[in-house]
C-alpha positions as CSV (number, residue, x, y, z in Angstrom):
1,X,3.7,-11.1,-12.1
2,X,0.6,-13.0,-11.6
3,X,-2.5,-11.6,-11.8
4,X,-4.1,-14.6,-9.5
5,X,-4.7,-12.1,-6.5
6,X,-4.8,-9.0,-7.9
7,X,-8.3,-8.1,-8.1
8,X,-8.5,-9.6,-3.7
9,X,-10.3,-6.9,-1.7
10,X,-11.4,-9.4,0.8
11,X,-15.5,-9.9,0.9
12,X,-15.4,-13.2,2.4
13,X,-15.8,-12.0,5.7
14,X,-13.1,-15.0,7.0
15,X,-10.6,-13.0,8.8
16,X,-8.8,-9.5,9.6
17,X,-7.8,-9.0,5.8
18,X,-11.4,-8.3,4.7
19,X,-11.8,-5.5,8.1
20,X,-8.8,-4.0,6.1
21,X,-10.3,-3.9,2.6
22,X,-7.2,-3.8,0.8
23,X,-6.3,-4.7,-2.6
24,X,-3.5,-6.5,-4.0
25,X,-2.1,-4.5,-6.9
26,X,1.5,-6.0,-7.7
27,X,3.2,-9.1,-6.4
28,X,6.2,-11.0,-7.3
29,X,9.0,-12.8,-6.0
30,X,10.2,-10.7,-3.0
31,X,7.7,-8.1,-3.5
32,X,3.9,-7.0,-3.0
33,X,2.3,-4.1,-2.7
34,X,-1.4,-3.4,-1.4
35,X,-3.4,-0.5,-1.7
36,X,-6.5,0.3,0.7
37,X,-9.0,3.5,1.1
38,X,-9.2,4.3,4.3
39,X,-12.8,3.8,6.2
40,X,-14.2,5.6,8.8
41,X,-14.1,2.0,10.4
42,X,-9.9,2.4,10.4
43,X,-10.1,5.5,12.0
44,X,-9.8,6.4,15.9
45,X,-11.8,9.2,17.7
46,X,-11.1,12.4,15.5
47,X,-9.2,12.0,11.7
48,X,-6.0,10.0,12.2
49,X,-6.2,6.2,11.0
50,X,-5.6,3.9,14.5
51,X,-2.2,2.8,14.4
52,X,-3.4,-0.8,14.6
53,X,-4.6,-0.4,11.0
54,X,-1.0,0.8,9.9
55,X,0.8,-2.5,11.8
56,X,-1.5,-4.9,10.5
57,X,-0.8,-3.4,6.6
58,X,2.6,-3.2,7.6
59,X,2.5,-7.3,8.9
60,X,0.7,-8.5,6.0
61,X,3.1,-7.1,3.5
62,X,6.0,-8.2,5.3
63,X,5.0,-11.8,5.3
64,X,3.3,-11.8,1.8
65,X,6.0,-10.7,0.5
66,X,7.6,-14.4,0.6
67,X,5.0,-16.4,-0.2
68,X,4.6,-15.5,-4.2
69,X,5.8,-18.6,-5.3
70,X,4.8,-21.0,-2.0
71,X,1.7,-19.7,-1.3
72,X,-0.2,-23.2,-2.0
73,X,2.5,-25.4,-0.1
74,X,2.7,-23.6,3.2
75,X,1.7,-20.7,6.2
76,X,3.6,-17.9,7.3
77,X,3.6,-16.6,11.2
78,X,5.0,-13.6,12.3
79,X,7.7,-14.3,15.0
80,X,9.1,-10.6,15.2
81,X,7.6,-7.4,14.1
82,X,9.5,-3.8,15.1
83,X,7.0,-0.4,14.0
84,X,8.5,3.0,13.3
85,X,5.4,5.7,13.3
86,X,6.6,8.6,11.2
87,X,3.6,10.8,10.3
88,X,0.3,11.0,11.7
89,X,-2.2,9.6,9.1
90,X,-4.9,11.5,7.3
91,X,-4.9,9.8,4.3
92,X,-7.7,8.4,2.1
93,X,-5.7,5.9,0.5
94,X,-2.8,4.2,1.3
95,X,-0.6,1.6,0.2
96,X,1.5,-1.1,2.0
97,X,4.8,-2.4,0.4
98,X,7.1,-5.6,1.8
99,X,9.8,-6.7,0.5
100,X,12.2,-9.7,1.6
101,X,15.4,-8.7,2.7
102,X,16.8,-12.1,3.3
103,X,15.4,-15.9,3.1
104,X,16.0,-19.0,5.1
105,X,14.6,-22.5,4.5
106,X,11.9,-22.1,7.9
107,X,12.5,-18.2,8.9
108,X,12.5,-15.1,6.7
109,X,13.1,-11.2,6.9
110,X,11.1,-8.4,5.1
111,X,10.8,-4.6,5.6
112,X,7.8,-2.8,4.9
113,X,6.5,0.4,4.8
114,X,3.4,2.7,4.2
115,X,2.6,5.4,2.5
116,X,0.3,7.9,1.4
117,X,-0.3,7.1,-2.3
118,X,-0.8,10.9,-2.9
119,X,2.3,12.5,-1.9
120,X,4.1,9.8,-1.4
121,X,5.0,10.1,2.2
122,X,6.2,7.3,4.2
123,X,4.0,7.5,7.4
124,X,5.3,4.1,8.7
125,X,7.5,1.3,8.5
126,X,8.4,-2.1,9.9
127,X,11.2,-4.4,10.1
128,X,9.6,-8.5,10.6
129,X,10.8,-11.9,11.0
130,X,8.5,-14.5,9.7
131,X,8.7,-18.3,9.7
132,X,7.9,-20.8,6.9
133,X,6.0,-24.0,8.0
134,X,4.6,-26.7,5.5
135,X,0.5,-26.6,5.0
136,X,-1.1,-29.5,7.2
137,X,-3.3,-29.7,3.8
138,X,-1.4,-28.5,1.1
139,X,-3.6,-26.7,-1.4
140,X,-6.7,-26.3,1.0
141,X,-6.8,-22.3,1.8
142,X,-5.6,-21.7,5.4
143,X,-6.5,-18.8,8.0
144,X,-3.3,-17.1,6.9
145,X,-3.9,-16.8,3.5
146,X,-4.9,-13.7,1.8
């Protein structure tokens, strides 16, 4: 497992990933797993955390959950992403896990779910089709990396 990304809770202020706030806390071939504490900034009107927060955790572990050993060599789009809501969320932390359930050389599928890191309840998941393309500048960070 590399240790690389771990400590990445955004900061930057580059892209949707540092809105989110999460935090890589294990990643390896076919798997990663973020953790976040929920803001009032994730929240709708009222308690529950806006459903948009949940898909985009649930997007980014799908896709990242590829690109352990590749991540310097290409980008990732997502072609295909279907959401199950299960529990409304009240959470203060959560986490997001992905992991590939099958890999092409240009497309790849991963499921994901999250869950409430204090009782363990899934309160969504996701089933996504992403597609592998070569960097234009292999090396050079892109817009899609995390």
């Amino acid at each position: 497992m590399t240790t690389e990304f771990l400590d990445y809770t955004g900061g930057s202020d580059r892209h949707y990933h540092d809105m989110l706030g999460y935090k890589m806390t294990e990643w390896h071939e076919g798997y990663v797993r973020l953790e976040m504490d929920v803001q009032q900034r994730h929240r709708q009107r009222g308690t529950f955390t806006h459903g948009g927060i949940l898909m985009g955790l649930l997007d980014i572990a799908g896709l990242l959950s590829n690109l352990y050993d590749k991540r310097d060599r290409v980008e990732t789009l997502t072609l295909s992403l279907s959401t199950n809501f299960l529990a409304a969320v009240h959470s203060e932390r959560l986490a997001a896990i992905g992991e590939v359930t099958k890999a092409g050389n240009s497309v790849y599928f991963a499921n994901s779910k999250v869950i409430d890191i204090m009782t363990d309840t899934v309160l969504a998941t996701a089933q996504g089709t992403f597609r592998i393309r070569p960097k234009k500048n292999p090396g050079k960070p892109s817009p899609t990396d995390p």
